[in-house]
N, CA, C and O atoms as a Maestro MAE file, in Angstrom:
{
 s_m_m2io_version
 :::
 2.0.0
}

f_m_ct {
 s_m_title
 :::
 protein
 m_atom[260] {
  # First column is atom index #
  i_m_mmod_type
  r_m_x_coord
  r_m_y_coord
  r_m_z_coord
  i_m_residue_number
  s_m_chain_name
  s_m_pdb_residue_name
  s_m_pdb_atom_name
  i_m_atomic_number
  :::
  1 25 17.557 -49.132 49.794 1 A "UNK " " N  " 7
  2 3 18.808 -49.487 49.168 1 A "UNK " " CA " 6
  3 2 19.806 -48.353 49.432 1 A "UNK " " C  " 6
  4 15 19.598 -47.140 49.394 1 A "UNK " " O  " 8
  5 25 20.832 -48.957 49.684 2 A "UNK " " N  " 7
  6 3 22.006 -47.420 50.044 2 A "UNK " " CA " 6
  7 2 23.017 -47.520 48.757 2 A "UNK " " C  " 6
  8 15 23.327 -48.508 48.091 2 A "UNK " " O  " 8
  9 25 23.436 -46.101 48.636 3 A "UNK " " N  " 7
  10 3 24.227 -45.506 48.025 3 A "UNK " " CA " 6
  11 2 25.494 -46.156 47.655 3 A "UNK " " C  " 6
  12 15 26.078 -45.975 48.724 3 A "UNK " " O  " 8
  13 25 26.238 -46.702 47.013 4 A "UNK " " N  " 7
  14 3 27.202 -47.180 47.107 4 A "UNK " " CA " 6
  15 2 27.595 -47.482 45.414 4 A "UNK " " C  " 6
  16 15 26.756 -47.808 44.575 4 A "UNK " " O  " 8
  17 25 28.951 -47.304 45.169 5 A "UNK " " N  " 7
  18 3 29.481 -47.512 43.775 5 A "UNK " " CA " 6
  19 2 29.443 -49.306 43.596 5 A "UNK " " C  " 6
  20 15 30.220 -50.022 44.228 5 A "UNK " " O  " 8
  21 25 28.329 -49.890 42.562 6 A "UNK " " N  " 7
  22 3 28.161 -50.938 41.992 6 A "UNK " " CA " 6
  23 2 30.010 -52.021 41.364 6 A "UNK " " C  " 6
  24 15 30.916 -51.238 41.080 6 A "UNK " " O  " 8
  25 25 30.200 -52.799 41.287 7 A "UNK " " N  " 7
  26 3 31.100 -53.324 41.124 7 A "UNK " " CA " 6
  27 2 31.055 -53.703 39.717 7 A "UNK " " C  " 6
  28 15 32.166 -53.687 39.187 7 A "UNK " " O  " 8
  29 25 29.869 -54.112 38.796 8 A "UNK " " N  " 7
  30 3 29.711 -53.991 37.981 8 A "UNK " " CA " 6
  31 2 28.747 -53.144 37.124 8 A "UNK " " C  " 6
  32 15 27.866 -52.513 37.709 8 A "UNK " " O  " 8
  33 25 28.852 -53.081 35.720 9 A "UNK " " N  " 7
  34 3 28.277 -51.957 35.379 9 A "UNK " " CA " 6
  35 2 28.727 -50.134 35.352 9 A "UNK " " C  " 6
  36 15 28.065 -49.167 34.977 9 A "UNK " " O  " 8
  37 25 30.115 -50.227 35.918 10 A "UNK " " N  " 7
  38 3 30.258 -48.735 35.856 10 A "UNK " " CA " 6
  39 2 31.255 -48.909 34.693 10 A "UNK " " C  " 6
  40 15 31.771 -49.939 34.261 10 A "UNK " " O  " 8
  41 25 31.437 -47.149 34.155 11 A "UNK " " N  " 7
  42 3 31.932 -46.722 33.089 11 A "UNK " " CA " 6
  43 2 33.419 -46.222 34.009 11 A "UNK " " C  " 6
  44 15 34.494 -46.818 34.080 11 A "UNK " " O  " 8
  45 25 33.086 -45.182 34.516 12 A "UNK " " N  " 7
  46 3 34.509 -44.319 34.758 12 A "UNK " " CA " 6
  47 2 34.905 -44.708 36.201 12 A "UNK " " C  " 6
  48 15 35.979 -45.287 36.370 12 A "UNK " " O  " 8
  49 25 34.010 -44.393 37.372 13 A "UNK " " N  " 7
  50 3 33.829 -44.377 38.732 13 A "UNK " " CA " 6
  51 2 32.733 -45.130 39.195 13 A "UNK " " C  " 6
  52 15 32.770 -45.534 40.357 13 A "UNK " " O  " 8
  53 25 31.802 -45.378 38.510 14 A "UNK " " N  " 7
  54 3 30.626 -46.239 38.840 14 A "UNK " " CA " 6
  55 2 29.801 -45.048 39.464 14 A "UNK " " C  " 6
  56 15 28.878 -45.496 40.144 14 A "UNK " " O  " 8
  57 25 29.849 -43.604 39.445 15 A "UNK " " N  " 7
  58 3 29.049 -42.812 40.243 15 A "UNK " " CA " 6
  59 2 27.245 -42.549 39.704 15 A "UNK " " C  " 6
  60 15 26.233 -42.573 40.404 15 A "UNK " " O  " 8
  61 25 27.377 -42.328 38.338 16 A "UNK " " N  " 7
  62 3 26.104 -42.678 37.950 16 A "UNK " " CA " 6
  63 2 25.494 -44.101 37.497 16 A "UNK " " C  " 6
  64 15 24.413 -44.115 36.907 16 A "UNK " " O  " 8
  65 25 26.270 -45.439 37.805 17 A "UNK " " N  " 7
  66 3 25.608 -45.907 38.287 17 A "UNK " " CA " 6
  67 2 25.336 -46.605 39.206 17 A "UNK " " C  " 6
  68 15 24.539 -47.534 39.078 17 A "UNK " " O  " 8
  69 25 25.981 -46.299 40.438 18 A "UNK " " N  " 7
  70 3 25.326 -46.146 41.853 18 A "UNK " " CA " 6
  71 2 23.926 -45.234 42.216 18 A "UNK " " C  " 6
  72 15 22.956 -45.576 42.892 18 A "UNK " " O  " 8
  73 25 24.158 -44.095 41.595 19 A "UNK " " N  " 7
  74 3 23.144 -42.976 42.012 19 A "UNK " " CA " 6
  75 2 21.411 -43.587 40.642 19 A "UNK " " C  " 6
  76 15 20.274 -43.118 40.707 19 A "UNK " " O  " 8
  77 25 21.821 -44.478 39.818 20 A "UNK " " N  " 7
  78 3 20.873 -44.725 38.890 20 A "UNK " " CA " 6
  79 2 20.368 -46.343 39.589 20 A "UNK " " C  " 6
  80 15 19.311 -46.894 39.279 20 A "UNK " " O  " 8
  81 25 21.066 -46.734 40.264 21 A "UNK " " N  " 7
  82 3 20.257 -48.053 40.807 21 A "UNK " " CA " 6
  83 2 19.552 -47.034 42.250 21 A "UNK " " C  " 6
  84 15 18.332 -46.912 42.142 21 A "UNK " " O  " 8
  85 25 20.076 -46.431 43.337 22 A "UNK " " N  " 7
  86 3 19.369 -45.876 44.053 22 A "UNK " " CA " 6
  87 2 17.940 -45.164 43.605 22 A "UNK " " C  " 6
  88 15 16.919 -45.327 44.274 22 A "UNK " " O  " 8
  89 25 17.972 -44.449 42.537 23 A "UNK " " N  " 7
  90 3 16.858 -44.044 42.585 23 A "UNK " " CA " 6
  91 2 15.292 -44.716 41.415 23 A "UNK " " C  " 6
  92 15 14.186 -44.278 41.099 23 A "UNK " " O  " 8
  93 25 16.353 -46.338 41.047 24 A "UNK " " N  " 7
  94 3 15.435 -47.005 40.667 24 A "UNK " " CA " 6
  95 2 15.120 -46.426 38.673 24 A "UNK " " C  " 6
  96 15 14.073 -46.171 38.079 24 A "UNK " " O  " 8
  97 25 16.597 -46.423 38.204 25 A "UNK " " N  " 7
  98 3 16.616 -45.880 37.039 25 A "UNK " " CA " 6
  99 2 17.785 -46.666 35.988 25 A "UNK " " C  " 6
  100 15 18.655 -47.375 36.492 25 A "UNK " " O  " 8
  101 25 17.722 -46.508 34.835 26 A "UNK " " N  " 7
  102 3 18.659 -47.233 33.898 26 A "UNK " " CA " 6
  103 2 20.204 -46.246 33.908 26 A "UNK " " C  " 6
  104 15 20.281 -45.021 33.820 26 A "UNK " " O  " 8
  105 25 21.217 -47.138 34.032 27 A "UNK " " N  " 7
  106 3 22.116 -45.909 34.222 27 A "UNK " " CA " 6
  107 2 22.532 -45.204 32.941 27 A "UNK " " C  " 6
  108 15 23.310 -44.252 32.997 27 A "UNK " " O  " 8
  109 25 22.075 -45.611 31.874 28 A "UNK " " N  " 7
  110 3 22.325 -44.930 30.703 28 A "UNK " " CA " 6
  111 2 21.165 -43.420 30.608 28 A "UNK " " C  " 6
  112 15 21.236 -42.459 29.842 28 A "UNK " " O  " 8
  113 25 20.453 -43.628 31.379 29 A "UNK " " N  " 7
  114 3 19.546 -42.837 31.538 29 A "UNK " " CA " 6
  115 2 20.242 -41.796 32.628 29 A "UNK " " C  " 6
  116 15 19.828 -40.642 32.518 29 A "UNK " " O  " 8
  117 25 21.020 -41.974 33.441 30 A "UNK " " N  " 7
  118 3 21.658 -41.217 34.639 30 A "UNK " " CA " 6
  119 2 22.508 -40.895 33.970 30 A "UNK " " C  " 6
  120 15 22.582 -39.668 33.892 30 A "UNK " " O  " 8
  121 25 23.556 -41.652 33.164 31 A "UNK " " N  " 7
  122 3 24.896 -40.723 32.529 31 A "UNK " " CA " 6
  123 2 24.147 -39.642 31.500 31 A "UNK " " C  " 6
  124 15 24.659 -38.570 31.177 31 A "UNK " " O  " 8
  125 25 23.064 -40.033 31.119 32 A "UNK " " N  " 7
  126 3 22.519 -39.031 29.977 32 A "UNK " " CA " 6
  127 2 22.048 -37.712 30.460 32 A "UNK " " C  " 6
  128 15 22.045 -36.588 29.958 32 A "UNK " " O  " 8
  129 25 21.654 -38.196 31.586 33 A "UNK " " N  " 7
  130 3 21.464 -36.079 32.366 33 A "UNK " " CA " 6
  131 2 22.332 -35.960 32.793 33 A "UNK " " C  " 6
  132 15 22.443 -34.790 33.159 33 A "UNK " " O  " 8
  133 25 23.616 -36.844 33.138 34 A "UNK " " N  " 7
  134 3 24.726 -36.202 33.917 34 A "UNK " " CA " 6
  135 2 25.644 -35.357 32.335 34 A "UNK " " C  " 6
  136 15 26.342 -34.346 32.408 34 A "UNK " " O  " 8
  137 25 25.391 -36.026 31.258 35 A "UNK " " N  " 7
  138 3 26.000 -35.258 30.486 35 A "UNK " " CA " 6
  139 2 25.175 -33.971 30.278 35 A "UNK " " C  " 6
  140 15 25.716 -32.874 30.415 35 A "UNK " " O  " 8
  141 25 24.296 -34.051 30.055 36 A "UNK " " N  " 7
  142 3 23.338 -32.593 29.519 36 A "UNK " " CA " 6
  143 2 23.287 -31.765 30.594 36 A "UNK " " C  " 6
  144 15 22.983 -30.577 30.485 36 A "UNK " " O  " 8
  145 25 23.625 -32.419 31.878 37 A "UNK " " N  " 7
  146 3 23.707 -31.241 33.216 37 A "UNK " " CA " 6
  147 2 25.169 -30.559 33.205 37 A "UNK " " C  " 6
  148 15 25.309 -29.550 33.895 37 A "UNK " " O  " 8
  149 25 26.453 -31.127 32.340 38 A "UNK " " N  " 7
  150 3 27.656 -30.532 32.331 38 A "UNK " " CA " 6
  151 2 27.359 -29.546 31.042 38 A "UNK " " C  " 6
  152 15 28.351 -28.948 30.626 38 A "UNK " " O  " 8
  153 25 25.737 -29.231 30.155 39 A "UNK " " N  " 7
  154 3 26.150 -27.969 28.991 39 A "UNK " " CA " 6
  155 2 25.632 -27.105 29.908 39 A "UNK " " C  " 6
  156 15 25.223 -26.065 29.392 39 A "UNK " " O  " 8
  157 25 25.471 -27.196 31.448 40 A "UNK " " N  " 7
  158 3 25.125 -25.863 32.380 40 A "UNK " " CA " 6
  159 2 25.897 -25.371 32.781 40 A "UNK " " C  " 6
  160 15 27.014 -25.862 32.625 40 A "UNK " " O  " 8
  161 25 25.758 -24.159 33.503 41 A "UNK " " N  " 7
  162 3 27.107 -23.953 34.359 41 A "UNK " " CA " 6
  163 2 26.729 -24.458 35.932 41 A "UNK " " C  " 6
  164 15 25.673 -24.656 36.533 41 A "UNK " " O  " 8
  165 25 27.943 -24.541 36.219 42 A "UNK " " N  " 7
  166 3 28.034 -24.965 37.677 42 A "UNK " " CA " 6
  167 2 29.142 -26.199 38.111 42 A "UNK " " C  " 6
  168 15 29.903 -26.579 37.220 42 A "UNK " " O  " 8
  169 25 29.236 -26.771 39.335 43 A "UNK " " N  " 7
  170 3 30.120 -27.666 39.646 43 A "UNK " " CA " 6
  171 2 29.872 -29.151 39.414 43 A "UNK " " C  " 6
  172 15 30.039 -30.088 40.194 43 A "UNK " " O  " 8
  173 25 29.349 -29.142 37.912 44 A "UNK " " N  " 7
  174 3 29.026 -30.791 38.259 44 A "UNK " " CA " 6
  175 2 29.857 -31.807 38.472 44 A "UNK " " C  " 6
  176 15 29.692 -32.766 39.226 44 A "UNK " " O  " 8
  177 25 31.199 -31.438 37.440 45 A "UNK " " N  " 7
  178 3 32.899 -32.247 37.149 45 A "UNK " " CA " 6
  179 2 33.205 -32.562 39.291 45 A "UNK " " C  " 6
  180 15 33.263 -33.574 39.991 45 A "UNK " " O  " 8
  181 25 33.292 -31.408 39.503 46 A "UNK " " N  " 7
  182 3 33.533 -31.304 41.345 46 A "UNK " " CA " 6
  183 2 32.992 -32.555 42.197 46 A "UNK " " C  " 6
  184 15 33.563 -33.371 42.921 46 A "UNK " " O  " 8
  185 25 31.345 -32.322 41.724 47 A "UNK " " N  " 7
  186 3 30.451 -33.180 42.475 47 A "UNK " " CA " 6
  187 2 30.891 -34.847 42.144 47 A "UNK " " C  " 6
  188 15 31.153 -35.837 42.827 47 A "UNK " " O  " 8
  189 25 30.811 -34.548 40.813 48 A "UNK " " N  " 7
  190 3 30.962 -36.197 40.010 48 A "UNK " " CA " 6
  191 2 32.136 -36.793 41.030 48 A "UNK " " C  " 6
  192 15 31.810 -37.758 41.721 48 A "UNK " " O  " 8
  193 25 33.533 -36.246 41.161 49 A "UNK " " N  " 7
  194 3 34.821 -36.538 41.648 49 A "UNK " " CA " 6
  195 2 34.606 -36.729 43.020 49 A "UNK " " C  " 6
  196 15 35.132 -37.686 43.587 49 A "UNK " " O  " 8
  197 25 33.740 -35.757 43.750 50 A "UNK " " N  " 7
  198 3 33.454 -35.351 45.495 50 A "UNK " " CA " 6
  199 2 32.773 -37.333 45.525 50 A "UNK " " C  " 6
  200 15 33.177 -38.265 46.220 50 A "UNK " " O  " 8
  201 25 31.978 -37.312 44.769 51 A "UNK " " N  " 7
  202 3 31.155 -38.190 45.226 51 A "UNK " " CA " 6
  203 2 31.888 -39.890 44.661 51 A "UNK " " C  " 6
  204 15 31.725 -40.931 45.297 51 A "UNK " " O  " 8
  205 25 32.502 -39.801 43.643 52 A "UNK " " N  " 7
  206 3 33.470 -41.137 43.386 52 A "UNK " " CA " 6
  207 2 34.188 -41.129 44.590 52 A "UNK " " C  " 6
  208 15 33.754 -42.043 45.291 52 A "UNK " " O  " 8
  209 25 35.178 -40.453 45.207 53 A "UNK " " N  " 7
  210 3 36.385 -40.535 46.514 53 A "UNK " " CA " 6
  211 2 35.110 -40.882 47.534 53 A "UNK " " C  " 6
  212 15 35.339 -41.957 48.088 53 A "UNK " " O  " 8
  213 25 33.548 -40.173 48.050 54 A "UNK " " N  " 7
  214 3 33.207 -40.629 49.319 54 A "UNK " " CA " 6
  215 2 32.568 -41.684 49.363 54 A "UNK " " C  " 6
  216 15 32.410 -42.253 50.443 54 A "UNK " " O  " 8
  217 25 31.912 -42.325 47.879 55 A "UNK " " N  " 7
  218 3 31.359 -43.396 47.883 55 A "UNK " " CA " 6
  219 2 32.014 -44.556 48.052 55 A "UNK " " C  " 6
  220 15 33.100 -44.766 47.512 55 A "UNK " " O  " 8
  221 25 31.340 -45.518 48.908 56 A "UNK " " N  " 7
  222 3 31.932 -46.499 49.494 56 A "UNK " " CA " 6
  223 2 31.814 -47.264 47.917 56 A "UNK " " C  " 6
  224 15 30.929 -46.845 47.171 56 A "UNK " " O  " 8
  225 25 32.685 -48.344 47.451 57 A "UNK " " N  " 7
  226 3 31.823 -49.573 47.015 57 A "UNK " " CA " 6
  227 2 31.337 -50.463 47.260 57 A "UNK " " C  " 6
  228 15 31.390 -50.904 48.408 57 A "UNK " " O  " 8
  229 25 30.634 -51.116 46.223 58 A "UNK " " N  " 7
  230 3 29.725 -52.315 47.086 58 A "UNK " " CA " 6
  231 2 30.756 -53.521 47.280 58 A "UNK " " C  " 6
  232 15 31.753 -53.828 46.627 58 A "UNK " " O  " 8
  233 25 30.132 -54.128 48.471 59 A "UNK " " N  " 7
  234 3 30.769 -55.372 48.844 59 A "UNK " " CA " 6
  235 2 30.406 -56.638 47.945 59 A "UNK " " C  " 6
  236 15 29.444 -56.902 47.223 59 A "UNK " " O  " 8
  237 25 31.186 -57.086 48.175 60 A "UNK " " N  " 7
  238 3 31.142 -58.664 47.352 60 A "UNK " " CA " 6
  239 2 29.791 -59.609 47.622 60 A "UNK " " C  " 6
  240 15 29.526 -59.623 48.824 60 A "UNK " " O  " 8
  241 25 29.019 -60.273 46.945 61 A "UNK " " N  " 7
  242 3 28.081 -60.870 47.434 61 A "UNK " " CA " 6
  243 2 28.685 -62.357 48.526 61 A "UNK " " C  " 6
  244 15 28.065 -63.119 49.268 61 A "UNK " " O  " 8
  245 25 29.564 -62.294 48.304 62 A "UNK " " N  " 7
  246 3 30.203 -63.765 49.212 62 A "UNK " " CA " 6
  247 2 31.391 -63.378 49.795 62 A "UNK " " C  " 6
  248 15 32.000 -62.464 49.241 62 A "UNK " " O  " 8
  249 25 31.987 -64.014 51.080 63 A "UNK " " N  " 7
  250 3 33.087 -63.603 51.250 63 A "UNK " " CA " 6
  251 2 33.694 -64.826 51.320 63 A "UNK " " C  " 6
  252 15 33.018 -65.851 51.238 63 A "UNK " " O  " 8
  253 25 35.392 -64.868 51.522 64 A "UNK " " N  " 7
  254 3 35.570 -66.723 52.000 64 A "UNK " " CA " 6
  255 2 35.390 -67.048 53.430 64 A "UNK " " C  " 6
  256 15 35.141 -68.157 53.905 64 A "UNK " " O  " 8
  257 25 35.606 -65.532 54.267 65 A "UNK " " N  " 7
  258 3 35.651 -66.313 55.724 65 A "UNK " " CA " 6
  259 2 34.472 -66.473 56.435 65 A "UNK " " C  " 6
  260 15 34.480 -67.050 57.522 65 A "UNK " " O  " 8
  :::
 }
 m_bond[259] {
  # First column is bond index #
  i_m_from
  i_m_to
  i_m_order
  :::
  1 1 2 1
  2 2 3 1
  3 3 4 2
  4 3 5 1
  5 5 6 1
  6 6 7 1
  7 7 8 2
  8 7 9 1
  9 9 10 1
  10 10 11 1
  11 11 12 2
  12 11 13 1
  13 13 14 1
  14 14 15 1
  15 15 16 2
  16 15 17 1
  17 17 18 1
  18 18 19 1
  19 19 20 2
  20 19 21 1
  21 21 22 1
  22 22 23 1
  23 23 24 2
  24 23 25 1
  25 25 26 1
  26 26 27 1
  27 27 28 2
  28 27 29 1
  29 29 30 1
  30 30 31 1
  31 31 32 2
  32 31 33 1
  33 33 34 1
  34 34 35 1
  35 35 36 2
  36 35 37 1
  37 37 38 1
  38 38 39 1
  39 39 40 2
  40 39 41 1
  41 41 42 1
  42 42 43 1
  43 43 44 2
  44 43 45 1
  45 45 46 1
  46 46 47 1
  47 47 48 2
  48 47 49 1
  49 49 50 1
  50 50 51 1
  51 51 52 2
  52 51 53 1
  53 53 54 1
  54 54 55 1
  55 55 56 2
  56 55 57 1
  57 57 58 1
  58 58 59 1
  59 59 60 2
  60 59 61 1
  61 61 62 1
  62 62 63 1
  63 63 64 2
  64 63 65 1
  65 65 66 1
  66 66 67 1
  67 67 68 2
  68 67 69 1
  69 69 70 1
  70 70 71 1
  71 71 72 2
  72 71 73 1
  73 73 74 1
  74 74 75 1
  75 75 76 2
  76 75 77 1
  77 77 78 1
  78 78 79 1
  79 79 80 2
  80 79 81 1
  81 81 82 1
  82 82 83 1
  83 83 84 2
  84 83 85 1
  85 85 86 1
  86 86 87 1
  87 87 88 2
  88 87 89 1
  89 89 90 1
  90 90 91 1
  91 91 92 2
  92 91 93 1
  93 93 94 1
  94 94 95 1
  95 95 96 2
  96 95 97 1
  97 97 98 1
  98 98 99 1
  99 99 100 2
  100 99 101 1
  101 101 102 1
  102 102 103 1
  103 103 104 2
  104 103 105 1
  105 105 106 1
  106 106 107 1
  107 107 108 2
  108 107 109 1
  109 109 110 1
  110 110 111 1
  111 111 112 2
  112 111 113 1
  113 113 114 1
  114 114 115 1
  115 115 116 2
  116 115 117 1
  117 117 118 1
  118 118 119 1
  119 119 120 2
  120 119 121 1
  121 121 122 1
  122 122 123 1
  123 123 124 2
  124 123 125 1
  125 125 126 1
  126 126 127 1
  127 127 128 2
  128 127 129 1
  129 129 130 1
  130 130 131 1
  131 131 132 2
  132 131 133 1
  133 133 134 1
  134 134 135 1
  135 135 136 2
  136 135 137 1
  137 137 138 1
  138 138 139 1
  139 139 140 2
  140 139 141 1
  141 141 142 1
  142 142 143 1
  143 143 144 2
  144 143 145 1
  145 145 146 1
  146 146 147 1
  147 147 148 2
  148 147 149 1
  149 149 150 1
  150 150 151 1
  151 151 152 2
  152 151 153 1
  153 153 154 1
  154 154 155 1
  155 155 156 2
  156 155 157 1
  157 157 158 1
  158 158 159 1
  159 159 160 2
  160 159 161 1
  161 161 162 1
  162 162 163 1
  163 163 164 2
  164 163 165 1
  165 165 166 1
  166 166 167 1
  167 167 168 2
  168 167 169 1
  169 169 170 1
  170 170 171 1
  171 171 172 2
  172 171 173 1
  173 173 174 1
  174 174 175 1
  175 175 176 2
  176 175 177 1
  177 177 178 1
  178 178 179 1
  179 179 180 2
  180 179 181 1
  181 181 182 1
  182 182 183 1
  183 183 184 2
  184 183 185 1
  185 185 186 1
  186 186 187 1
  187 187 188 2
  188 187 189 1
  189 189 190 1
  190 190 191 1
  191 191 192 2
  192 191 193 1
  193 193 194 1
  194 194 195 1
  195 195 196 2
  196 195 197 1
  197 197 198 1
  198 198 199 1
  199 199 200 2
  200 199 201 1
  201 201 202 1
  202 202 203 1
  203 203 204 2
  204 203 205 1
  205 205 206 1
  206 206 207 1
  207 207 208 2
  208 207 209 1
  209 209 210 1
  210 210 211 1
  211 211 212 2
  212 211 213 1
  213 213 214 1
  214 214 215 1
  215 215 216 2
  216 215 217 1
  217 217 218 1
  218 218 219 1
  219 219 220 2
  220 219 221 1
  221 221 222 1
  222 222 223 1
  223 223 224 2
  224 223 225 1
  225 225 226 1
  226 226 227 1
  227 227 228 2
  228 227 229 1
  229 229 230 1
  230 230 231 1
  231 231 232 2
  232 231 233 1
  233 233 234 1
  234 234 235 1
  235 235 236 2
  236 235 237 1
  237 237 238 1
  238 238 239 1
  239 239 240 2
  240 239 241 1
  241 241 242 1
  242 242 243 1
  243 243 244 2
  244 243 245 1
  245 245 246 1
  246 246 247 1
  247 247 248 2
  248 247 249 1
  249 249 250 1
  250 250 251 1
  251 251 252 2
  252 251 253 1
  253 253 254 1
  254 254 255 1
  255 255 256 2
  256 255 257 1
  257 257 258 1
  258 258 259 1
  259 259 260 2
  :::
 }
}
């Protein structure tokens, strides 16, 4: 399964939960370490943003043409 921001189901950017269907997880479960990974230090705010702008989203299951 590839990487890609879900169309439904996201909160802000859909980034955790894109990254919580990839690795086969509940995304309430992914926003929940993504919050407890921001009482660390480091770039997580960066990453979160880096990775909303490069992630593609997902395509539509149907198209018309």
């Amino acid at each position: 399964m590839s990487l890609v921001r879900p169309r439904d189901g996201r909160w802000i950017g859909g980034v955790c939960a894109g990254l919580a269907r990839r690795f086969g997880m509940s995304a309430n479960t992914m926003r929940a370490i993504f919050a407890v990974s921001c009482l660390l230090p480091g770039p997580q705010f960066l990453i979160y943003i880096a990775l909303w702008v490069l992630l593609p989203n997902e395509k539509s299951a149907s198209t018309a043409w």
